[in-house]
C-alpha positions in Angstrom: -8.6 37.3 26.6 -7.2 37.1 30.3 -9.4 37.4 33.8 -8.5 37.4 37.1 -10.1 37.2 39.9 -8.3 37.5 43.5 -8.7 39.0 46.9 -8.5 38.4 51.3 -11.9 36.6 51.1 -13.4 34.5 49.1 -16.6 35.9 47.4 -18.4 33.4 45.0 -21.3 36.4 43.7 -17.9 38.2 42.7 -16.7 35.8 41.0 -19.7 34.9 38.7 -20.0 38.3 38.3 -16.2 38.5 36.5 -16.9 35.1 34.7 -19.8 36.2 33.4 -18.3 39.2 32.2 -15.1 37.2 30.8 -17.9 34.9 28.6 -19.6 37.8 27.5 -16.4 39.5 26.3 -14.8 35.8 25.0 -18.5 36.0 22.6 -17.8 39.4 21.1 -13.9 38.3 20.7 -15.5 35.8 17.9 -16.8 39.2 15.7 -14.6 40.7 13.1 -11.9 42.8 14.7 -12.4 46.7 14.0 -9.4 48.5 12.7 -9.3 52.3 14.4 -7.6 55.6 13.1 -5.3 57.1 15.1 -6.6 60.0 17.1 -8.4 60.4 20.5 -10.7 58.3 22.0 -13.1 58.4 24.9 -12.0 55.2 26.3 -12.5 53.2 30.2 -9.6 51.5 31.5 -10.5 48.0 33.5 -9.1 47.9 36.6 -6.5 45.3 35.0 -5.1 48.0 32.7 -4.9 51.0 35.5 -2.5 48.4 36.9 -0.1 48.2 34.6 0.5 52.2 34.9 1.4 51.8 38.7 4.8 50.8 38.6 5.7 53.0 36.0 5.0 55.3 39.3 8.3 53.9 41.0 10.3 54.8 38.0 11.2 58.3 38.0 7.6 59.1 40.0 7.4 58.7 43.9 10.8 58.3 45.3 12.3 61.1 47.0 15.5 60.4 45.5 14.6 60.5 42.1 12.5 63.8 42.8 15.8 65.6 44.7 18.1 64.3 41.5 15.5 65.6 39.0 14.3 62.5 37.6 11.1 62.3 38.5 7.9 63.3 36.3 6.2 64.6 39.7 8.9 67.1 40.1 6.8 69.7 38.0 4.0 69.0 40.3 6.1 69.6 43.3 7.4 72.7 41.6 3.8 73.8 41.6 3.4 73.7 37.6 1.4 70.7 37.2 -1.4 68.6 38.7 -3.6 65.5 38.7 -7.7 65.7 38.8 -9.1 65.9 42.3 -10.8 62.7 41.5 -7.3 60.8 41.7 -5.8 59.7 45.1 -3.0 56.9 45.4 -1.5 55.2 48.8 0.5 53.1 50.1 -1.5 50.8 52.2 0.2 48.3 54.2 -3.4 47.5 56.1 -4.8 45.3 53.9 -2.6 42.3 54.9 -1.2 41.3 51.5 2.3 42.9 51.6 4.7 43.1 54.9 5.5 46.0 56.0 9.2 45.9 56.8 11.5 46.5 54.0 15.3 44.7 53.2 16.5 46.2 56.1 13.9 45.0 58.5 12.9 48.7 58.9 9.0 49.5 59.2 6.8 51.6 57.1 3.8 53.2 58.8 0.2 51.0 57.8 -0.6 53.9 55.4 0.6 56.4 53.4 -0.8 59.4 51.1 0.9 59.4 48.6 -1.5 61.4 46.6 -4.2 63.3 48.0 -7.2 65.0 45.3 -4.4 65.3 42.8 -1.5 67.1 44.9 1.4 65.2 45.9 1.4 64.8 49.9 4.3 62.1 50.3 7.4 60.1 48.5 9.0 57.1 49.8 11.9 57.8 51.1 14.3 55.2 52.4 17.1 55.9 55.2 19.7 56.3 52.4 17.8 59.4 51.1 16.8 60.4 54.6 20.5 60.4 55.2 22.1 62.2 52.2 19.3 65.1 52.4 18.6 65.2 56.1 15.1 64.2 56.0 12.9 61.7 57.6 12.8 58.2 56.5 9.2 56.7 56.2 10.4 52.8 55.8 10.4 52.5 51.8 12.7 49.9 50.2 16.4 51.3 48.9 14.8 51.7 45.5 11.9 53.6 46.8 9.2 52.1 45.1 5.1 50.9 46.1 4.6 48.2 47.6 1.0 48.1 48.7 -0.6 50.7 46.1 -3.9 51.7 46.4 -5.7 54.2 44.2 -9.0 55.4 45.8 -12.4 54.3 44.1 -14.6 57.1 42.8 -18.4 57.7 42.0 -19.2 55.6 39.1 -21.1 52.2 39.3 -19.5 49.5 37.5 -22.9 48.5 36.3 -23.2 52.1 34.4 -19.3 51.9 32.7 -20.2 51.1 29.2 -23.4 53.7 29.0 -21.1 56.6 30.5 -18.7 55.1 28.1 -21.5 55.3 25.1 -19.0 55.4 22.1 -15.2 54.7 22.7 -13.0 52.4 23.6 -13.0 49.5 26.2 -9.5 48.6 27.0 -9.7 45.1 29.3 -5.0 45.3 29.6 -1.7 47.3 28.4 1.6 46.2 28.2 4.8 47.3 27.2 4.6 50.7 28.7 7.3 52.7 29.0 8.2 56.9 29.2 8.1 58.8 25.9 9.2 62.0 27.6 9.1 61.5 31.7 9.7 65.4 33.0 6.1 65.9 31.1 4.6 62.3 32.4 4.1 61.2 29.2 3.6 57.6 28.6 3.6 55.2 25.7 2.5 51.4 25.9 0.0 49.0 24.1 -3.8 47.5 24.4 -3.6 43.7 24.6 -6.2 41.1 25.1 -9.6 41.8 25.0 -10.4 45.8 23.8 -13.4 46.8 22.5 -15.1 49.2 20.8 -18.4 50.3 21.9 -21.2 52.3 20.3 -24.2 53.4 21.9 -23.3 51.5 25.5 -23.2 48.1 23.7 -19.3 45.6 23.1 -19.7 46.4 19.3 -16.4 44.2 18.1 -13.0 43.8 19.4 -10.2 46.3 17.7 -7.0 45.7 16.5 -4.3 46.4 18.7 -3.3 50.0 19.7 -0.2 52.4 20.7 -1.3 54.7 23.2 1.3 57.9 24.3 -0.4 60.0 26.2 0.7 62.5 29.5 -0.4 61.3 33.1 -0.8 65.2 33.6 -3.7 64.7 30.9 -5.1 61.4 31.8 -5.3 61.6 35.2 -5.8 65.4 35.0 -7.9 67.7 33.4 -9.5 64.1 30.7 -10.2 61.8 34.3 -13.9 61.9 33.7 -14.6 59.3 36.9 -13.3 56.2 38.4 -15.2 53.2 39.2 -16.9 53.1 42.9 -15.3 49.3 43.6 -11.9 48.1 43.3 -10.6 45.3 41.9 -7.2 43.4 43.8 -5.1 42.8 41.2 -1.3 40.7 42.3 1.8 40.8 40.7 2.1 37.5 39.2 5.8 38.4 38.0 8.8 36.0 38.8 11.8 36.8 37.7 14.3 36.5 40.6 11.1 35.5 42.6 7.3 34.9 43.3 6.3 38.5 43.9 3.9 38.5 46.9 2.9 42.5 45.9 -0.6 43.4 45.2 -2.2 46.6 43.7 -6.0 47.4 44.3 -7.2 49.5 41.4 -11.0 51.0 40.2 -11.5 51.4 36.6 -11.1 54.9 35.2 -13.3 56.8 32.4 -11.1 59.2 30.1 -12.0 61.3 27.8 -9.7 62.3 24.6 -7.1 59.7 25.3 -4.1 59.6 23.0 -3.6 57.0 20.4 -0.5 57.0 18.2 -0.4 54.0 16.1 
């Protein structure tokens, strides 16, 4: 299994509160794993796991170029065909410290930024390249127009109250290797990994085997968002490949039902 714990301040009830949980998951980990059927699940997403579907928002999602050139899976949302639960708000927000605001060209985004607003898309990033071929307005975003600083909005549920609004379904503590399975519908494939449960009557029954999820955004975070948690969780981007990335994304947990799972 894999925790994290990280933030601006330094809060030690927080952080007993996410060990504790880490032990209590580690203890089920030791039952035998349960194998599931494909089908759909009511299933929460930890606050870890919502994290890994945010940059598959800066491929082919929020930049302006990618909507104008008809590669982005929002454009059927700007078309007015298609959108998100009211419930689901994502920005860009430079105010929380952890992520400069000027971009490669030393140009300056404003502190914050709707991206999303109850489900409609308010804003792209648009760099000055795009604001230059298009005649629009630049708003500071890097060349490849992708988040920086994202932030998606907490909701109404206590965290304490996740696994009995849960009741039976799935727990899923990460995902990895996501990828598009058909963008223009928002559709997304990837896999559970570390620590997923499943859970029967509000109670960590055993850990499952590992699953293939492919399932649209349009779905997930439309019409099947049942709730998001009412606290957020700062998760950073701990990737290095050309360097240590200094991004972070702050992320609630999110309650869906019927979500998709393929394999």
């Amino acid at each position: 299994m894999k925790g994290i714990y990280a933030g601006p301040i330094w809060n030690p009830d927080t952080y007993r509160l996410n060990l504790n949980q880490s032990r209590l998951q580690l203890r089920r980990q030791s039952r035998p794993s349960k194998r599931l059927d494909r089908g759909k699940y009511r299933t929460y997403l930890a606050p870890a796991a919502v994290a890994e579907l945010i940059p598959m928002m800066s491929w082919g999602g929020v930049s302006e170029a990618d909507l104008r050139q008809g590669g982005s899976w929002l454009l059927a949302m700007r078309q007015g065909d298609r959108q998100l639960s009211k419930k689901f708000n994502l920005i860009e927000n430079f105010g929380r410290g952890t992520v400069p605001r000027f971009n490669e060209l030393g140009e300056v985004a404003p502190e914050q930024l709707t991206i999303l607003n109850q489900g409609q898309l308010e804003n792209t990033l648009i760099s000055s390249r795009t604001a230059k071929e298009y005649g629009l307005m630049s708003n500071g975003a890097t060349q490849g127009e992708e988040l920086r600083a994202p932030e998606i909005l907490p909701g109404e549920i206590a965290v304490a109250d996740i696994l009995s609004k849960l009741d039976t379904g799935i727990y899923v503590s990460n995902l990895h290797y996501l990828n598009w399975s058909d963008r223009p519908q928002g559709r997304l494939t990837g896999m559970t990994r570390y620590a997923c449960f499943w859970v029967e009557g509000g109670e960590l029954v055993a850990p499952i085997e590992h699953l293939r999820f492919d399932d649209s955004l349009y779905s997930f975070w439309g019409e099947n968002l049942m709730g998001l948690t009412d606290t957020q969780e700062c998760i950073p981007n701990v990737e290095s490949y050309d360097r240590r990335s200094i991004a972070t994304r702050w992320t609630p947990g999110m309650l869906i039902e019927d979500f998709t799972y393929t394999l």
